[in-house]
C-alpha atoms as an extended CHARMM CRD file, in Angstrom:
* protein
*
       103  EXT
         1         1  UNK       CA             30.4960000000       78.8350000000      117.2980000000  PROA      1               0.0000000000
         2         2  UNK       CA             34.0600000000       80.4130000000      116.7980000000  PROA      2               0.0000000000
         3         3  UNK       CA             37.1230000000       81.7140000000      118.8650000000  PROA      3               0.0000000000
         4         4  UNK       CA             39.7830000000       84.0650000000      118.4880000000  PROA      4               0.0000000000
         5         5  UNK       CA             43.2440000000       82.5560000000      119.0730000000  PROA      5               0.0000000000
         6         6  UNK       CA             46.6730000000       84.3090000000      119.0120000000  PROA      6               0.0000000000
         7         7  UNK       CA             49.3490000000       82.4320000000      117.5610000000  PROA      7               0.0000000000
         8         8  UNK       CA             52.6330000000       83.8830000000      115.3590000000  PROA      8               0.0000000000
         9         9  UNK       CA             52.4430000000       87.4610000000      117.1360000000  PROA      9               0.0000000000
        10        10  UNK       CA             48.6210000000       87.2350000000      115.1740000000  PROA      10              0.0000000000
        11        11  UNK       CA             45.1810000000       86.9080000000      116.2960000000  PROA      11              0.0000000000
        12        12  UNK       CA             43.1710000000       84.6070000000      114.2350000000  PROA      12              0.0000000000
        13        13  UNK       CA             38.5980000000       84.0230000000      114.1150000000  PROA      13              0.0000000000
        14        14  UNK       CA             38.5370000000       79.7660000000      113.7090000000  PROA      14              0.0000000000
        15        15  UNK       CA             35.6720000000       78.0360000000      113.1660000000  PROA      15              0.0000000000
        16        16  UNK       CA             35.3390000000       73.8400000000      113.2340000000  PROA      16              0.0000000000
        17        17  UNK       CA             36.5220000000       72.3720000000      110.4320000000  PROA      17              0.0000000000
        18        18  UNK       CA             38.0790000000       75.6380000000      109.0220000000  PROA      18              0.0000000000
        19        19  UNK       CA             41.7120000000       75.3470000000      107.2700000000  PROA      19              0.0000000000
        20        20  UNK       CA             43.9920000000       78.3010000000      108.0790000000  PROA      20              0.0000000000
        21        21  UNK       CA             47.2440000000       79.1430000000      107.3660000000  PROA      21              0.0000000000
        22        22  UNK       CA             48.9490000000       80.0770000000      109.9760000000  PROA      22              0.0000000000
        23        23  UNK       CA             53.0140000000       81.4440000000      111.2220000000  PROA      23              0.0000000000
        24        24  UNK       CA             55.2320000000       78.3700000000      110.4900000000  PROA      24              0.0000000000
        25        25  UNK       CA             54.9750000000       75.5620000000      113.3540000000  PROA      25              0.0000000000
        26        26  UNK       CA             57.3850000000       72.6380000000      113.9920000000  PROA      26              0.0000000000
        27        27  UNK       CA             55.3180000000       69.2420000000      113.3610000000  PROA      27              0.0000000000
        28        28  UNK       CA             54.8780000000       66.7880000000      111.0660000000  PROA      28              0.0000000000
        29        29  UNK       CA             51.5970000000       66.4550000000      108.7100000000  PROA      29              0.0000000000
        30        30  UNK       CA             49.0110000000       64.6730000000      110.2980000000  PROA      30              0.0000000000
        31        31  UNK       CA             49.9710000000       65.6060000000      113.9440000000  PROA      31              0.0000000000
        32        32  UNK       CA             47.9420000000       67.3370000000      116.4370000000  PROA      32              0.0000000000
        33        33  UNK       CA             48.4810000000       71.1110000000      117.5940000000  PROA      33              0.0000000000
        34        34  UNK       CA             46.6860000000       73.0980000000      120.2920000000  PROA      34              0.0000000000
        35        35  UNK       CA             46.0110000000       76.8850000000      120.7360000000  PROA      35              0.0000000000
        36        36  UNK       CA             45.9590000000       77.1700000000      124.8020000000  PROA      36              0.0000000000
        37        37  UNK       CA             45.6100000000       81.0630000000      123.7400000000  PROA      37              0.0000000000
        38        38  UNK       CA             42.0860000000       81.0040000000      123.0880000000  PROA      38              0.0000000000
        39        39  UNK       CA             40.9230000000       85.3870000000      123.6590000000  PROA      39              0.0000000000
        40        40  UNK       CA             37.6210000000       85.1700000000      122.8810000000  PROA      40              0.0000000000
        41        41  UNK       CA             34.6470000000       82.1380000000      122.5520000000  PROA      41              0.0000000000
        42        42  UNK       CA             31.2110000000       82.9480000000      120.6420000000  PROA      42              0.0000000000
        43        43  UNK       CA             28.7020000000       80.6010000000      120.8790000000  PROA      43              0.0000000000
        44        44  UNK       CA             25.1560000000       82.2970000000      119.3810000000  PROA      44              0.0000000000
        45        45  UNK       CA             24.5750000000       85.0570000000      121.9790000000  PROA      45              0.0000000000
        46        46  UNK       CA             26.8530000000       83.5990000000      124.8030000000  PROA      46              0.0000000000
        47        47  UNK       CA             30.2680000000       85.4630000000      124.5190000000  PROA      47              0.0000000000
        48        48  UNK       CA             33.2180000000       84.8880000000      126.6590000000  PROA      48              0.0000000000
        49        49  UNK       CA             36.1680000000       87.0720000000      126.4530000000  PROA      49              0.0000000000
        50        50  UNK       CA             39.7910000000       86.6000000000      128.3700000000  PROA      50              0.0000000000
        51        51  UNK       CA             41.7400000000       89.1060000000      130.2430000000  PROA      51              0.0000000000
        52        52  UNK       CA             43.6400000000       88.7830000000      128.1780000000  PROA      52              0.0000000000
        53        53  UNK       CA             43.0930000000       84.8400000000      127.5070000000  PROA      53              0.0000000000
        54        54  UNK       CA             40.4870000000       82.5200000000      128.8840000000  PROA      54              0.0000000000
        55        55  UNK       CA             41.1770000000       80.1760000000      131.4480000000  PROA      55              0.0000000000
        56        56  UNK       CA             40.6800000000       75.9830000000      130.5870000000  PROA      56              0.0000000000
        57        57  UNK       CA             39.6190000000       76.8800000000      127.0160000000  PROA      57              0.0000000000
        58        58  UNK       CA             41.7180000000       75.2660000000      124.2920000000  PROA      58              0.0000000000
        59        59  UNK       CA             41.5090000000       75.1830000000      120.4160000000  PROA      59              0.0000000000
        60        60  UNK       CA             42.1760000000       71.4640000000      118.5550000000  PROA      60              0.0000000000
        61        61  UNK       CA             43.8570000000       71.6030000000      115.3250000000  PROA      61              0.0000000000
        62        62  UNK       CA             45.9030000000       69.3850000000      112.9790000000  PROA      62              0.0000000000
        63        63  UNK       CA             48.8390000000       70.1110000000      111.0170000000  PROA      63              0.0000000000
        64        64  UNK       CA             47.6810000000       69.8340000000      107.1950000000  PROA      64              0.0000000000
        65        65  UNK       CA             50.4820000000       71.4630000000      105.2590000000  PROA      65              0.0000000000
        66        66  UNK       CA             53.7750000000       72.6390000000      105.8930000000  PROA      66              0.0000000000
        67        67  UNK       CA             55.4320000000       74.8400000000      102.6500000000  PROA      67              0.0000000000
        68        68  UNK       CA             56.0570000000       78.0540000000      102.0070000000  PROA      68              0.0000000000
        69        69  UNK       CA             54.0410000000       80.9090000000      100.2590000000  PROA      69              0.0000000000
        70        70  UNK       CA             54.2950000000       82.6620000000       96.9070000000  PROA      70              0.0000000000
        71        71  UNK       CA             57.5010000000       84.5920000000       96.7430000000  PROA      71              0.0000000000
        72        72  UNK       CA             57.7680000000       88.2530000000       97.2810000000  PROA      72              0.0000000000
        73        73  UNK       CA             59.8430000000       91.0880000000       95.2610000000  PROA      73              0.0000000000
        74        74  UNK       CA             61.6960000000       93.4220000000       97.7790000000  PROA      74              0.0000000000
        75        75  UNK       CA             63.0420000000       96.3900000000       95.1620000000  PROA      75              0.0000000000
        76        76  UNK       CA             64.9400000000       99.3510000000       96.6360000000  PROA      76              0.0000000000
        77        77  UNK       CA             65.6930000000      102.4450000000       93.5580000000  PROA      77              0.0000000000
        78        78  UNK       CA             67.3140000000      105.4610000000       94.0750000000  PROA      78              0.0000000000
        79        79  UNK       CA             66.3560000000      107.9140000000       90.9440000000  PROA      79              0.0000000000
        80        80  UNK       CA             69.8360000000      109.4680000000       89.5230000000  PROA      80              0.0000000000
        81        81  UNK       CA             72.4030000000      107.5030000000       91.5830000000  PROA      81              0.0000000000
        82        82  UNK       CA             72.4120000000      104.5690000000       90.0670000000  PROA      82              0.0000000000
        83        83  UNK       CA             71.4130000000      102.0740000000       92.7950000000  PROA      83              0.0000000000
        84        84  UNK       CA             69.0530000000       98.8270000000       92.7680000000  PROA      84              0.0000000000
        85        85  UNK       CA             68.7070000000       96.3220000000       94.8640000000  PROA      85              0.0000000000
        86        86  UNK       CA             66.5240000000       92.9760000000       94.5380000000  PROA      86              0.0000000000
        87        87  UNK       CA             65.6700000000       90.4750000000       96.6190000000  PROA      87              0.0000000000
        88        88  UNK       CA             63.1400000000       87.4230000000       96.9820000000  PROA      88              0.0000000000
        89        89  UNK       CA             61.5730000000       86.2960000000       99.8750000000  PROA      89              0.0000000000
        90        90  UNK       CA             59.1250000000       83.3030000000      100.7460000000  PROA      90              0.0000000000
        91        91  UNK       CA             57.7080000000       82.9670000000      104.3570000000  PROA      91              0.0000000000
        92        92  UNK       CA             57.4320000000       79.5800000000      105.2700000000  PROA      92              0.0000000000
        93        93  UNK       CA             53.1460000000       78.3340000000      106.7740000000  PROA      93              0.0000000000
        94        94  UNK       CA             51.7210000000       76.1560000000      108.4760000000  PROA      94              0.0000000000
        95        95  UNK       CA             47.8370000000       74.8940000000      107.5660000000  PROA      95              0.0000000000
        96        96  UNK       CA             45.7700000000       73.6130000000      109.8470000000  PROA      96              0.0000000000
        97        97  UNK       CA             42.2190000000       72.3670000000      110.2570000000  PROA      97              0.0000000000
        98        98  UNK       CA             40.4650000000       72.8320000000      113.3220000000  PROA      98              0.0000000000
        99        99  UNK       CA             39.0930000000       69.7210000000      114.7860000000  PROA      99              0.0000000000
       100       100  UNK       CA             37.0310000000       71.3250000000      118.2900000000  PROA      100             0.0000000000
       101       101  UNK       CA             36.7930000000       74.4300000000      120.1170000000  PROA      101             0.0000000000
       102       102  UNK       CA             36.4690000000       73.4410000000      123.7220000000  PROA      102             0.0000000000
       103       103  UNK       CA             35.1390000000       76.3840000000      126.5780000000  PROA      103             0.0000000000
């Protein structure tokens, strides 16, 4: 069984007991999230899809890790006129384990 779930502007395929990492959430570690934006449910050959979400189905999840993720380069070059920028960036994620998948 799996579902698609939007969450972060992104659409995600969870299964139970699957760790994602998902757009930064506020919580603490430990504590309990749900996806109410559940688009799509698979269960074998039973397939339920939303317009555009389903109704009454929910996705359990719990907050694993909060941190952030390896740090990207952002260079900007401009041959001949001498200009170079650099900059670091690290998004901040959220893992989570999903606990249940409920239709």
């Amino acid at each position: 069984m799996y579902a698609i779930v939007a969450t972060g502007g992104k659409q995600y395929k969870v299964r139970k007991g699957e760790v994602l990492r998902i757009e930064k959430i506020s919580g603490e570690v430990g504590s309990p999230v749900s996806f109410d934006q559940v688009l799509m449910v698979a269960d074998g050959d039973a397939v339920s899809i939303g317009q555009p979400a389903l109704d009454g189905a929910a996705v359990t999840a719990r907050i694993v890790e909060q941190g952030k993720a390896g740090k990207m380069i952002v260079f900007k070059y401009k041959r001949r006129k001498r200009y170079r920028r650099k900059q670091g960036h690290r998004q901040s994620f959220t893992a989570v384990k999903i606990d249940a998948i409920s239709v």
